[in-house]
N, C-alpha and C positions, 0 to 999 in steps of 0.2 A: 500555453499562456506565458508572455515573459515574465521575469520575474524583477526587476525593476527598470527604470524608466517613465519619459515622458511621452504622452502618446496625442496625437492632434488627429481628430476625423475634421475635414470640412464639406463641404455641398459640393465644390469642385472635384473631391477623391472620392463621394461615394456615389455623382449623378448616374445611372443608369446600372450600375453594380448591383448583380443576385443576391445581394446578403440583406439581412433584417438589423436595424437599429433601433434599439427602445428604451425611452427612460419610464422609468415606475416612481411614484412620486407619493410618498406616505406622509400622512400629518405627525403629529407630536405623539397623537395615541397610538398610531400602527397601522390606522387604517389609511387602506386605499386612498386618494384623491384623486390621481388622475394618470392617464398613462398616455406616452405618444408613441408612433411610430413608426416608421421611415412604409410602410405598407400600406398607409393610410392614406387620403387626400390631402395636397394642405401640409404636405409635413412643415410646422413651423421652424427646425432645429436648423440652421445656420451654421455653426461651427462647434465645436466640442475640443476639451482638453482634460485630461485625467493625470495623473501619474503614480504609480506606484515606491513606497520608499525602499531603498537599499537595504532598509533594519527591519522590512517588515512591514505591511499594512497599505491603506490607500492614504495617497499623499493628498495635497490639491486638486478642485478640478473648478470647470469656469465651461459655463455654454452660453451663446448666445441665441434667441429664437426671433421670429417678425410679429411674434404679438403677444400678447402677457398673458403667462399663464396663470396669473392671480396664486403662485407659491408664495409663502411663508417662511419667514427665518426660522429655523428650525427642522423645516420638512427634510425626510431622508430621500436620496437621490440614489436609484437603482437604475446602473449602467447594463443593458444587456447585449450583447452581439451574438447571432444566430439562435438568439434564446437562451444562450449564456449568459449567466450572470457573469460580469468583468471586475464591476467595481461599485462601492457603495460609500457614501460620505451625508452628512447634513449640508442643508442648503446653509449660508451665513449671511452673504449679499445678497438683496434684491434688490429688481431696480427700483428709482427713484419713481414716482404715478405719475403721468404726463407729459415724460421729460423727454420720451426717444419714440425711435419706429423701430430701432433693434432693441431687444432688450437681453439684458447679460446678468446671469445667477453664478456668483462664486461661491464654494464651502469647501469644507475641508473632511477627509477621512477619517473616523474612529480613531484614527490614532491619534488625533488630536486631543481624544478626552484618557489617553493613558500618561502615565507618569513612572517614571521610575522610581521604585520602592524600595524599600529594605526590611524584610517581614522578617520579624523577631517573635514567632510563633516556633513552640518547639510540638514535634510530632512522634511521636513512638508507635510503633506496632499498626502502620498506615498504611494503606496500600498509595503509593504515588499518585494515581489518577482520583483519589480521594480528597489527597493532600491539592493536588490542582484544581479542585472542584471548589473548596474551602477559599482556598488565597482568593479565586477568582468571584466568588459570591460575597465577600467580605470588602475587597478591597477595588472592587471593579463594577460588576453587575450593580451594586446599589449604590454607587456615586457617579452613572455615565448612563451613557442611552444604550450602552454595549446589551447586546441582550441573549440568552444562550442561542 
């Protein structure tokens, strides 16, 4: 997998192509809503764009489909290729209701909801991976959708 960059699938690069393409589409609580995929009848997915950032993490992504999938600002977007998972971000744009026959979902990566900190905890007699379980349950897990 690379490790950063911007990556573009459209309907003209994968028409008649062996490989499987799927998005997983979770609501706000985690559960399932709905899934597409490229093995299906109908596949509605039109064009795709993701990227990966240089420091880490899933950068932007933006798909456009030919009919509404009635997603939610907020739903999590799971990129999979050949059953891999690639990439995972929140939806943030949806389209406008009645305005198009394309319609296009932008969001952005988890790493959207991290920040740079400066943790002024002291630790003694901690094994590291204790110490990273701590920062990360204080200062991440209960202020982001990040989840272990």
């Amino acid at each position: 997998m690379p490790k950063w960059g911007t990556f573009y699938w459209g309907e003209e690069l994968w028409e008649g192509l062996p490989f499987t393409i799927g998005l997983r589409f979770y609501d706000r609580n985690g559960v399932l809503a709905k899934i597409i995929t490229s093995e299906a009848k109908n596949f509605p997915l039109i064009d795709l764009e993701f990227e990966f950032l240089r420091d880490g993490g899933c950068g932007k992504f933006w798909f456009t489909t030919s009919e509404d999938l009635e997603l939610e600002q907020g739903y999590r977007c799971d990129i999979y290729f050949y059953k891999t998972k690639w990439y995972s971000g929140r939806i943030q744009t949806t389209p406008l209701e009645g305005t198009q026959n394309i319609y296009r979902y932008e969001g952005f990566g988890y790493f959207s909801e991290l920040d740079w900190k400066i943790i002024s905890e002291t630790y003694e007699n901690v094994e590291l991976s204790s110490i990273v379980s701590d920062v990360l349950q204080k200062y991440y897990f209960e202020k982001s959708h990040i989840e272990r």
